[in-house]
N, C-alpha and C positions, 0 to 999 in steps of 0.2 A: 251241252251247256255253253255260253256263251262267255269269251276269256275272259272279259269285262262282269261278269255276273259275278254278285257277291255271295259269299261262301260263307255260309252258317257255321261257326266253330270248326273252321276248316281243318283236317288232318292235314301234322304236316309233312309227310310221304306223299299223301297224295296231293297235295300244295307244291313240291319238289315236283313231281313229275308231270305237272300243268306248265311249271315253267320250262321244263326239259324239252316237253310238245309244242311250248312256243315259241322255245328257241331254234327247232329243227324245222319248225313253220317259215322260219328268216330266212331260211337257205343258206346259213353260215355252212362252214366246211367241215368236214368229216372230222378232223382234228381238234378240232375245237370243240366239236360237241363231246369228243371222248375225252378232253382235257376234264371240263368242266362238270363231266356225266361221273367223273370221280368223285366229286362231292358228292356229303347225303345229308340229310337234316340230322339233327339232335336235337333234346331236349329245347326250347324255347322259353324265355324268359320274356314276361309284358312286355310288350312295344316293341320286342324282336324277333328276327329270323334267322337262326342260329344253322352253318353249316362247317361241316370238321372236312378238311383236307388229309390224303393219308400221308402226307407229309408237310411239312414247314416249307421246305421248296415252293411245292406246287400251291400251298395255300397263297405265299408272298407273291407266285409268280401272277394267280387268280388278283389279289388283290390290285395290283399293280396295272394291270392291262384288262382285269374283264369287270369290275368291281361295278361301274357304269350301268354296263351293259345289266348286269345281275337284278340291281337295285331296279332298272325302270321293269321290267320284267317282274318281280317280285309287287311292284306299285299296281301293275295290270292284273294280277293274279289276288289281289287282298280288298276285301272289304273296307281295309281301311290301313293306314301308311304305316307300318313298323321299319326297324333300323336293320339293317345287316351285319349279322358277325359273322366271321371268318375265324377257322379254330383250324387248328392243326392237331395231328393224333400226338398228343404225347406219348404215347406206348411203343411208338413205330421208333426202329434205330436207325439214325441219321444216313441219310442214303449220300453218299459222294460216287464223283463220276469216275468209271474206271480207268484207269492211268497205266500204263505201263510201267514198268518199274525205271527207276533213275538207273543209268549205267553206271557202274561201277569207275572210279577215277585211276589210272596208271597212275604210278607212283612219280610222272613226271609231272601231275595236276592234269594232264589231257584226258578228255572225255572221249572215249573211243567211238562215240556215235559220229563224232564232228568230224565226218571226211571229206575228202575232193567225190568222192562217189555221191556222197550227200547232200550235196549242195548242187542247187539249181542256178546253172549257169545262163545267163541272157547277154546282151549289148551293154547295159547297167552295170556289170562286172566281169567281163571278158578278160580286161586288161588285167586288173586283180588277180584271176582264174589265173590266166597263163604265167602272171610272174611267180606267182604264189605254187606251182607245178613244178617251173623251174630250180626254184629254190630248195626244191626241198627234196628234188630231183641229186643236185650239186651245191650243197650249201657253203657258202664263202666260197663259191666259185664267181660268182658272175651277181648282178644287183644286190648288192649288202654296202650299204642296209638296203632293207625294202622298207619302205615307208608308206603305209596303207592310211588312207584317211574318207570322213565320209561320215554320214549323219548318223547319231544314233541307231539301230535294231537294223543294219543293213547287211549284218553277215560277217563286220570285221571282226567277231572274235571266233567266231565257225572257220574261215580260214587258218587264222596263227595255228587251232588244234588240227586243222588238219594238215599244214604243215610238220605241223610234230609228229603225228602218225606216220606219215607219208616216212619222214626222215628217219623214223624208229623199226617203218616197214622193211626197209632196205639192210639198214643201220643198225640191230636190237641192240648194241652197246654204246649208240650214241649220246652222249649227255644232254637232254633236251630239258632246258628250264624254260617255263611258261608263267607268267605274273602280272598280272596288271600294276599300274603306276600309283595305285594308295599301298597294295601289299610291300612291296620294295621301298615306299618310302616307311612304311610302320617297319618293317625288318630292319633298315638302316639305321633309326631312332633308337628302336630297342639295342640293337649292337655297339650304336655311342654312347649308352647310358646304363652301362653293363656294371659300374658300383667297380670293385677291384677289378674284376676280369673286362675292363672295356674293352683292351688292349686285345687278348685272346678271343673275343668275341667279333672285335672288329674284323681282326685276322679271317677268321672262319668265313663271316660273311664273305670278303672277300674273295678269299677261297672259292667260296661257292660259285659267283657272279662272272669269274674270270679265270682261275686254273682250270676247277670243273666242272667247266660247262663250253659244251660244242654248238651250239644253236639259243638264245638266247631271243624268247617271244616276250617282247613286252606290250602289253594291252592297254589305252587310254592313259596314253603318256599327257594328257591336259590336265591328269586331274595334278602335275606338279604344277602348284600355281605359289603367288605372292613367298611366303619364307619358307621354303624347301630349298633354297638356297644350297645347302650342305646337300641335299642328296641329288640336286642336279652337278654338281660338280662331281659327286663318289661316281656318278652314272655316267659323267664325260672320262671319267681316269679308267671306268669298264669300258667304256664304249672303244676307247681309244689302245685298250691292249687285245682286247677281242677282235678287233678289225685289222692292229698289226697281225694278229696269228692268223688273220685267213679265217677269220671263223665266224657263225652267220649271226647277225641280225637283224628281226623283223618287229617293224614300231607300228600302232597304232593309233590313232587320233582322230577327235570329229572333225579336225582342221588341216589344213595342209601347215608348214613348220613354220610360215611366212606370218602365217596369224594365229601363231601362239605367245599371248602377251609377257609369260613372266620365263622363255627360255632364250638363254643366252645366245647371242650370235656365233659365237665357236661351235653350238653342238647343231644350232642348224644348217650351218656350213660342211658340217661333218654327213649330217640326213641328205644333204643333194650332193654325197659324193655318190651313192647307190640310184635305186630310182623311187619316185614317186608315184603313188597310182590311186587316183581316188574309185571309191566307187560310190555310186547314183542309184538314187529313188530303182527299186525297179518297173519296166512295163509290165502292161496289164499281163501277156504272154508267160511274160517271168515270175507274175505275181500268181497269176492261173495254176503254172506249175510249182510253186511252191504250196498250196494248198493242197493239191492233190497228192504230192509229193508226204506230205505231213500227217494226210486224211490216211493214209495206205502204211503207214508206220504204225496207224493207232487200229487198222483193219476196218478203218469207214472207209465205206463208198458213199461217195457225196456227189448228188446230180450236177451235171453240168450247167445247168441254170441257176443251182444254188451259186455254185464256187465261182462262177462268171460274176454275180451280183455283188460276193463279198469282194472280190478283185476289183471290179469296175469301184465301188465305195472307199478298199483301204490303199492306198500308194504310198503312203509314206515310207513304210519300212516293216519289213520280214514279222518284227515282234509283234507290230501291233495286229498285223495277219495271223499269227500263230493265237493271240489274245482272243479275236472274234470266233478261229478256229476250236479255241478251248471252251469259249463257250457256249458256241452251237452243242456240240457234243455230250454238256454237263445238261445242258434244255433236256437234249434229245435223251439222256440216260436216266433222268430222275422224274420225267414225264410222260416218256414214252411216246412220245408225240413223233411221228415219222416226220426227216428230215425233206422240207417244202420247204418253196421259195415262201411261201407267205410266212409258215414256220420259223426261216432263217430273217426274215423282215420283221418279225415281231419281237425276235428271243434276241435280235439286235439291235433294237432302234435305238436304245439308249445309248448304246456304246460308239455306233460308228459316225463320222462325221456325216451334220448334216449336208446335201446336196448343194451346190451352188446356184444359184438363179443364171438360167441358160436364157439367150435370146439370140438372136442372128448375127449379132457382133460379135459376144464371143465363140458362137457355134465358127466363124471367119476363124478369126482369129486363134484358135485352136488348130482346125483343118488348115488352114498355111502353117503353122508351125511345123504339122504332122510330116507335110508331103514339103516342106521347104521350098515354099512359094509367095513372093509376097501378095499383103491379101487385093491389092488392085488388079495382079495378074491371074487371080481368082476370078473376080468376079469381070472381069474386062481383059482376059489372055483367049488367045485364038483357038482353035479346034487340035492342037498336037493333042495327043491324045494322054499322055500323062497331067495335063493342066486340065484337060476335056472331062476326066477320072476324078480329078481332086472335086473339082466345081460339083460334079454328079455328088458326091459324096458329103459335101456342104448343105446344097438343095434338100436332101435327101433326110438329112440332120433336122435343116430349119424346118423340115413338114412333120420327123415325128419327134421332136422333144420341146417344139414351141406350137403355140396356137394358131400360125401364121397361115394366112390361105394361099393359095395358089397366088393368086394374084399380087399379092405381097410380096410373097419372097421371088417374085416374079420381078417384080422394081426395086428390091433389091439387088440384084443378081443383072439388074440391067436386060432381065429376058422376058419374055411374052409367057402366060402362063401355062399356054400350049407345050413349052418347052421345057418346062417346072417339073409339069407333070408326064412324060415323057423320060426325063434322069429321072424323077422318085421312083418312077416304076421299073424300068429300069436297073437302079440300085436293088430294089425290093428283089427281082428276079436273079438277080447275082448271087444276093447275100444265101438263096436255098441250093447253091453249087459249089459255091465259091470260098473254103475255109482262109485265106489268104488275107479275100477281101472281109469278111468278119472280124478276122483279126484286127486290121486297120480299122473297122468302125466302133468295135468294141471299147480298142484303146482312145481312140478319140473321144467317144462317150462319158471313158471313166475319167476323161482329163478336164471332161465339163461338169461331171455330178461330183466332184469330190473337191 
């Protein structure tokens, strides 16, 4: 019968499975048919076509990205246009994705996942890496304070604990206090406003901040802003007896101390007696290895092309990689949908930023920044061959992620387009030997899609 034929009182299983046959007629992909081939009809009410999901997940996920698809399909399949419901089983118990268990927290607040062994080191935080080793190696030996600074979800708090590990490894009776700058200031508040005991309360805090304590990690010292007044000063009278005793600490901040608006000049006079060290966005390399690094914690293997794709989209910072990484995962566990790149492009579209609009200036101006050229010596530097490399790898860019012919990016580049095509191909035959030179085009890539 013919799909467009209309259907006398049609059964609706066998209505379900005309669209199942028309959908696997499209040539859609394996996963998608098995997604969708989890639905089954149920009862129908006038002027609808009623299908139950066996979960709420997968029904919202259906509704969300295939719902389209379903309805013009269902329009082909019926005599005449009814509505689509989307039902979930209510009998089924709510499925969550499976999680490893939270580590347990030492009694110093340190999370004993958070080590130097655990953390993926790149160019982005080298500098950090190393101080943050030494410190914790010799602490109030040599840069104290350490003053770590740097944008949100980039690893500054994964360091402080694994300095405290580090120092506790060595040390197991070292006094290691680790706190962020809202806790210490709620702890400071509550201890001034202790009712009769202010006085023994104050004491104690004190106590804690300064007699005992060897290592002193404080985290997101910006959140002291405007009238915290009292406890940046309580924090200069620690800072200041803990640094006579030779004894460490380590600050963190999205800022360096130079542009933090509401901290006095005395304590940031005090933060550049130690050293500074910020740490940077990571590369795509960095960012690479931190997924796989995370994927191998939770016992996924995640294709290389998937984890290249979510790398090359997320740069900003660690968190928001581990976020896409939590929810490829929860896709992949409550659907069962094998982990694909098309897979990881769909169970992400909403969340990851969208692409940038690429053309031939900024594909330039990206690849000079890359290779540290500026872009006229790009496009108008002679045959050395590091400037000969970069240029190939430009060309190479403008032919596959814009529209541009030969001949275009051929005056662009000020070259004949004999010569165009020649580096693209070129570049093309490199990139299936060459893991070095992929690296380099991957990361240029991700600095133009994101």
């Amino acid at each position: 019968m013919h799909l467009n034929a209309p259907l006398a009182m049609p059964d609706e299983q066998a209505l379900w499975e005309r669209v199942l046959a028309a959908l696997r007629g499209r040539g859609v992909s394996q996963h998608l048919q098995g997604l969708i081939g989890q639905l089954r009809p149920v009862g129908s009410s006038p002027g609808k076509f009623a299908l139950i999901a066996p979960t709420p997940f997968i029904r919202d996920w259906i509704e969300d990205n295939y719902r389209d698809t379903l309805v013009e399909l269902l329009d082909s399949c019926l005599p005449e246009p009814r509505s689509l419901e989307l039902l979930a089983d209510a009998t089924a118990a709510p499925s969550t994705p499976e999680r490893s268990p939270e580590a347990p927290l030492a009694p110093s607040g340190l999370n004993p996942d958070y080590t130097f062994a655990s953390f993926v080191l790149g160019k982005s935080n080298e500098l950090v890496f190393s101080a943050a080793q030494g410190v914790a190696k010799q602490p109030g030996v040599g840069n104290n304070p350490l003053f770590i600074y740097g944008d949100s979800g980039l690893g500054k708090t994964h360091v402080l604990h694994a300095i405290g590990n580090e120092v506790l490894r060595h040390k197991p009776r070292a006094r290691v206090r680790l706190i962020n700058g809202e806790q210490f200031m709620n702890e400071y508040i509550t201890a001034t406003h202790g009712g009769a005991k202010t006085i023994e309360k104050r004491e104690e805090f004190r106590r804690k901040y300064r007699q005992d304590c060897d290592v002193l990690l404080l985290d997101d010292i910006q959140l002291w802003r405007g009238s915290a007044v009292e406890t940046r000063h309580e924090f200069f009278l620690t800072f200041n007896e803990l640094y006579e005793g030779r004894r460490q600490i380590v600050i963190t901040s999205d800022r360096p101390p130079s542009e933090l608006p509401d901290i006095e000049e005395r304590l940031k006079t005090r933060f550049h007696h130690g050293l500074l060290a910020d740490i940077q966005p990571p590369a795509f390399e960095t960012r690479l290895g931190i997924l796989q690094k995370k994927a191998e914690a939770r016992s996924l293997l995640i294709p290389d092309d998937v984890a290249a794709f979510i790398a090359e989209r997320v740069r900003r910072n660690v968190r928001e990689l581990e976020g896409a990484l939590n929810r490829l995962i929860a896709v992949h566990d409550l659907t069962r949908m094998p982990i694909t790149l098309e897979m990881a492009q769909q169970a992400l579209r909403n969340i990851l930023p969208p692409p940038q609009v690429v053309n031939m200036d900024s594909i330039l101006e990206q690849t000079s920044r890359y290779y540290s050229l500026p872009v006229d010596r790009l496009i108008r530097g002679g045959r050395q061959k590091r400037v000969a490399d970069a240029r190939a790898v430009a060309m190479y860019l403008s032919r596959d992620m814009t529209r541009a012919s030969f001949p275009e990016i051929g005056t662009k580049f000020e070259k004949d387009h004999a010569t165009v095509m020649y580096n693209c191909r070129k570049i093309e035959k490199r990139l299936e030997s060459d893991p070095a030179l992929r690296r380099e085009v991957a990361e240029i890539r991700s600095r133009l899609t994101v």
